[in-house]
N, C-alpha and C positions, 0 to 999 in steps of 0.2 A: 698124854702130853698135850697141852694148851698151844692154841695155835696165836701168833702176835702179829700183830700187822706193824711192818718196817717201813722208812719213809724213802724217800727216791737215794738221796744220798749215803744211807747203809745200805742199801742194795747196790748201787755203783761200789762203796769199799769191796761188800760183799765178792761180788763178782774180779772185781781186779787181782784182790789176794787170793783167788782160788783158781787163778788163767796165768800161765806160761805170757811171758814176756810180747813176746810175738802175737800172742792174744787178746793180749791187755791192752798194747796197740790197735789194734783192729779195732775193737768197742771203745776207746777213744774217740777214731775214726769217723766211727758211726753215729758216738754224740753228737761232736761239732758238727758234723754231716744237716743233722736233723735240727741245730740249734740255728745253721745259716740258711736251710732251707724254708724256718720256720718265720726269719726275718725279712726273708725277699718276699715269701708270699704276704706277709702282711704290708710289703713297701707295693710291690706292684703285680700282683695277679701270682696265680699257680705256678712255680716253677720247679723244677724235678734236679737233682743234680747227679741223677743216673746218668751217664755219656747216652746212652744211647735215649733213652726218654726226652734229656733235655734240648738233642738233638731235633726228632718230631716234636716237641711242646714246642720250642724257640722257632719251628717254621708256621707252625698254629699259628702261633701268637704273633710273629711277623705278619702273615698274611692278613691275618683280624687285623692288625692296624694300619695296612694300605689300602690305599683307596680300591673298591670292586671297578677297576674301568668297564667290564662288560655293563656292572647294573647301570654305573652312571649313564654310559652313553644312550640306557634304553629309558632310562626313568629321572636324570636329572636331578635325583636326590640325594646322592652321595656326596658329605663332604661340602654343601651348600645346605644356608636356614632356609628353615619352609618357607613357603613365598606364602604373602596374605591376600586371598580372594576381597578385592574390591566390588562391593554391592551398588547399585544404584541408590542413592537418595530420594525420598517421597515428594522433596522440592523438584528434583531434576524431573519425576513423573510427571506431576502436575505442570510444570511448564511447558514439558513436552505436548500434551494434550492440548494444552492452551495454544502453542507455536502451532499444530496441526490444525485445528479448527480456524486456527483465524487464516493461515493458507487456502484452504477449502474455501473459506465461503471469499477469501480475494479474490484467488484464480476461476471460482465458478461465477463470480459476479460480473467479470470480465469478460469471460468467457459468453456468457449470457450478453451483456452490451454488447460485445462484437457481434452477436448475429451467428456463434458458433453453431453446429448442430450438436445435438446431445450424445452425440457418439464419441464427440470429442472432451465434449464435460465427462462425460463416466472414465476416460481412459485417464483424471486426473489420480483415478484409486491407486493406481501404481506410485503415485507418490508421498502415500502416507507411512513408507516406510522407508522413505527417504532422508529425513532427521531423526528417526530414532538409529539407523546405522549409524548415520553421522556422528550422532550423539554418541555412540557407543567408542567408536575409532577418538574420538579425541578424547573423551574421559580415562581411554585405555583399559575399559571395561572388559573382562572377559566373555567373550562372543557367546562360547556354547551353555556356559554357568549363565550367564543373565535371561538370554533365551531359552533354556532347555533343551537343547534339541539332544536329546537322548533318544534312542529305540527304544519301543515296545512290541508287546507281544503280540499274535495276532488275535488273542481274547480283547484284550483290549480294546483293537479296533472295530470289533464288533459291539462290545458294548458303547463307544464312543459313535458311532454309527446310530446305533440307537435311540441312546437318549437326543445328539441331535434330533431324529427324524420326531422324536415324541416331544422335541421342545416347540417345534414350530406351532401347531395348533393351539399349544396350550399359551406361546405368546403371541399369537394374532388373535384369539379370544378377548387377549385381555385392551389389544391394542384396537379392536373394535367396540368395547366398552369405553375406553375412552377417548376415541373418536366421538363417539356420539355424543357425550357430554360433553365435548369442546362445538358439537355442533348448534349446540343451543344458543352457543352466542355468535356462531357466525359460519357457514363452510370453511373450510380448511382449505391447504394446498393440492390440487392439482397433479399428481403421480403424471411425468411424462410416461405413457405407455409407446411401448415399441408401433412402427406401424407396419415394418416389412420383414422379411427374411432375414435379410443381414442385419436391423437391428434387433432382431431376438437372439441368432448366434452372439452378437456381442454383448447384449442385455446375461445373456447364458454364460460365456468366458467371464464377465468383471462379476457376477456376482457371485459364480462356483468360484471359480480359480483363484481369482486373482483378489475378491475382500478377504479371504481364508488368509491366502499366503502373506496378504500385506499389514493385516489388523490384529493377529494374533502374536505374532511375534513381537509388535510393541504394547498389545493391552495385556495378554497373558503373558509374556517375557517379561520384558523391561517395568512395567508399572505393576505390574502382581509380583513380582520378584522384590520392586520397592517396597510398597505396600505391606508385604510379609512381616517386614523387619518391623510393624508395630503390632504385630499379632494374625493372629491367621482370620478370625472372625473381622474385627477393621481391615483386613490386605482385600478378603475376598467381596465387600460390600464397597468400599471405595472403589478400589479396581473393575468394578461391575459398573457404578456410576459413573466416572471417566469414560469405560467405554461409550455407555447411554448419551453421556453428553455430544461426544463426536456426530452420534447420528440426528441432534440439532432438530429435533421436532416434539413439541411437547405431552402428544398422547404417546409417544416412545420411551420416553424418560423410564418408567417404572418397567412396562414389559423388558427391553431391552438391559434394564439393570438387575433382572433376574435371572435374564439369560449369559450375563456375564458372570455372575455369581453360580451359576450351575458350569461354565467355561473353566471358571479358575478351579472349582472344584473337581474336574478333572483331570486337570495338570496335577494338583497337589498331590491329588491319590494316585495319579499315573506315575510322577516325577517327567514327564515329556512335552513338550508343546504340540507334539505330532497328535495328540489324543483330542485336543480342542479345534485342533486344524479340521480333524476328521469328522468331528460333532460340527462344526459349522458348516462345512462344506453340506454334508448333509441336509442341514437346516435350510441353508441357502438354494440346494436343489430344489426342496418343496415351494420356496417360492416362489421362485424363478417359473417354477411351471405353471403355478398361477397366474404371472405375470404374461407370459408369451403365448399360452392359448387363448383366445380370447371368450370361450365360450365358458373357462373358469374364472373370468372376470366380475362373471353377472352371478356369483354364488353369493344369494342371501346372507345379508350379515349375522343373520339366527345362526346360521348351520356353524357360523366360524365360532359363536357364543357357546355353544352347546357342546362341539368339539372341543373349546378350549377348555369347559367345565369338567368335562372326559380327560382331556390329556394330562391335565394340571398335576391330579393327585398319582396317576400313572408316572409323570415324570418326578414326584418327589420319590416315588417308591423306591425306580429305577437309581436314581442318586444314592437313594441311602443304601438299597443293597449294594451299589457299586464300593459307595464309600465303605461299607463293612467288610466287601471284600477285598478292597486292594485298600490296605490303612495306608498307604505311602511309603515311599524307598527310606531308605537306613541312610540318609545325608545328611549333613550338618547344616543345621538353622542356619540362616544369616543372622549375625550380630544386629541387636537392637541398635536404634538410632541412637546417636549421644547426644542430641540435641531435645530441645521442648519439641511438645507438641503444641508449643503456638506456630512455629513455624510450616510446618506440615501444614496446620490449619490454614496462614495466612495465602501460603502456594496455592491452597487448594483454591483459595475465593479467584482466582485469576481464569483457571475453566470455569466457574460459576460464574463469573462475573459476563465472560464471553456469551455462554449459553443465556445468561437472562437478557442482554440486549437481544439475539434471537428471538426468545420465548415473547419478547415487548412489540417485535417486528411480526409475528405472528400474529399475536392477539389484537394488534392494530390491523391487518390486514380482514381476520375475520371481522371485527365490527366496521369496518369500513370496505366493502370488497370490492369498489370501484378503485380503489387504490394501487390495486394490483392490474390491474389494466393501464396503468399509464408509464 
């Protein structure tokens, strides 16, 4: 005997004509059962119309659609849109730099006319991170995202340690090479050196302590944070030069714009600013000691040529295994700028602009060096 396949509605006769009344009620029952259950879950989510299932599903389902107050009150997400991270702008960086430099050389100009001592000109470094806070509090910038200041690990700071101490030779190499070539047209300025105790401890505090904490949180923060948002090759080479410019002397220009470029390079691969804090601080140790003993004063400028020809390739090495090793934290880009890049550009000429009257007051001093005695 051949078997027929029946459709749903000869199987419901089926079963009706062959059940007791009382039975045939039941699977009724259970039809509509399953034909309202089948229309609530397509109206609004899973729902059971067993008493007792519907009972747990309907406290489920209650709970899912009130607000979690425990997560809210720990995390502020619930039941509120995400909030959008406001980035700094590449105009706001560059003016900034430009606002800082032309501070610097007022207040040390002044400073200098009155008659101050140089103890008092260096303790100006505490205020180069006084309009970029500033800046940050009115633009309503977020503090720790602009700056970084994230933890790292303690690998890290060893490798950050590091490459500091191996950047310092390889840029006083280069800042000895072109000293000399600016010396052909003329001696340069004049390095106040310390003469006593107290001013080496404080020569020692502003350039460990106090350029770290005050200059990396605006040139690695706030202006490499800007910077970023037109690419990370342009963020790391601008923000390198920005830095170079603040320190206002033109056989510095290129060494110190590579040692900013090797600074932002290690925030990016760290994600912290604590990691460039610790490479400077370093860096600045070794100079500082050059600085305050005097007998490391009188080292030949070959030796510093020769070391930096040694350190150079040593510190690219260093960079690159670091960068290979630490590719960077899992955070989300800053959105690109919406605006041209003539604006960017046009900001930029405003540090550039500062820095060449500089670089014009220099090269007039070298060819003229009675000038600078009056």
């Amino acid at each position: 005997m051949g078997l027929r396949l029946i459709s749903k509605a000869e199987f419901y006769f089926l079963a009706l004509t062959q059940l007791s009344s009382t039975q045939a009620f039941r699977v009724k029952a259970i039809m509509w059962r399953l034909r309202v259950t089948r229309i609530l879950n397509t109206l609004g989510g899973p729902v059971s119309l067993n008493k007792k299932v519907a009972t747990t599903r309907g406290r489920h389902l209650r709970s899912a659609r009130q607000p979690h107050t425990f997560n809210a009150e720990r995390r502020n997400i619930v039941n509120t849109p995400p909030t959008r991270i406001r980035y700094p702008t590449t105009w706001e960086a560059n003016l900034l730099v430009a606002s800082l430099m032309t501070m610097i050389l007022v207040l040390s100009a002044a400073a200098a006319a009155l008659g101050l001592p140089i103890i008092l000109i260096l303790s100006l470094q505490l205020l180069v991170i006084v309009p970029g806070l500033l800046w940050i509090a009115i633009s309503r910038l977020p503090l720790r995202a602009t700056l970084r200041l994230y933890p790292i690990s303690w690998r890290i700071v060893l490798w950050s340690a590091l490459i500091g101490l191996v950047c310092w030779p390889a840029v006083m190499g280069m800042v000895t090479l072109f000293d000399r070539i600016l010396s052909l047209i003329g001696p340069g300025p004049e390095f106040p050196w310390p003469t006593g105790l107290l001013e080496s401890v404080i020569y020692a505090v502003v350039f460990i302590v106090l350029a770290p904490i005050t200059e990396e949180p605006i040139f690695r923060g706030f202006v490499l944070r800007a910077w970023l948002r037109r690419g990370t090759v342009p963020g790391l080479v601008l923000a390198g030069l920005l830095f170079a410019l603040l320190h206002v002397q033109i056989s510095l220009l290129v060494p110190i714009t590579l040692l900013g470029i090797a600074l932002g390079l290690l925030v990016c691969r760290s994600g912290s600013i604590y990691s460039s804090v610790i490479a400077h601080v370093c860096y600045n140790a070794v100079a500082t000691v050059f600085i305050i003993v005097p007998h490391l004063r009188e080292t030949p400028d070959w030796i510093f040529v020769v070391a930096g020809a040694i350190a150079t390739p040593l510190a690219i090495l260093l960079l690159w295994v670091f960068a290979r090793r630490y590719p960077g934290p899992a955070e989300e880009m800053p959105p690109r700028e919406g605006f041209s890049w003539v604006w960017s550009v046009l900001s930029l000429l405003v540090p550039l602009g500062v820095f060449g009257l500089i670089a014009l007051g220099e090269l007039i001093l070298r060819l003229s060096p009675d000038l600078a005695g009056m």
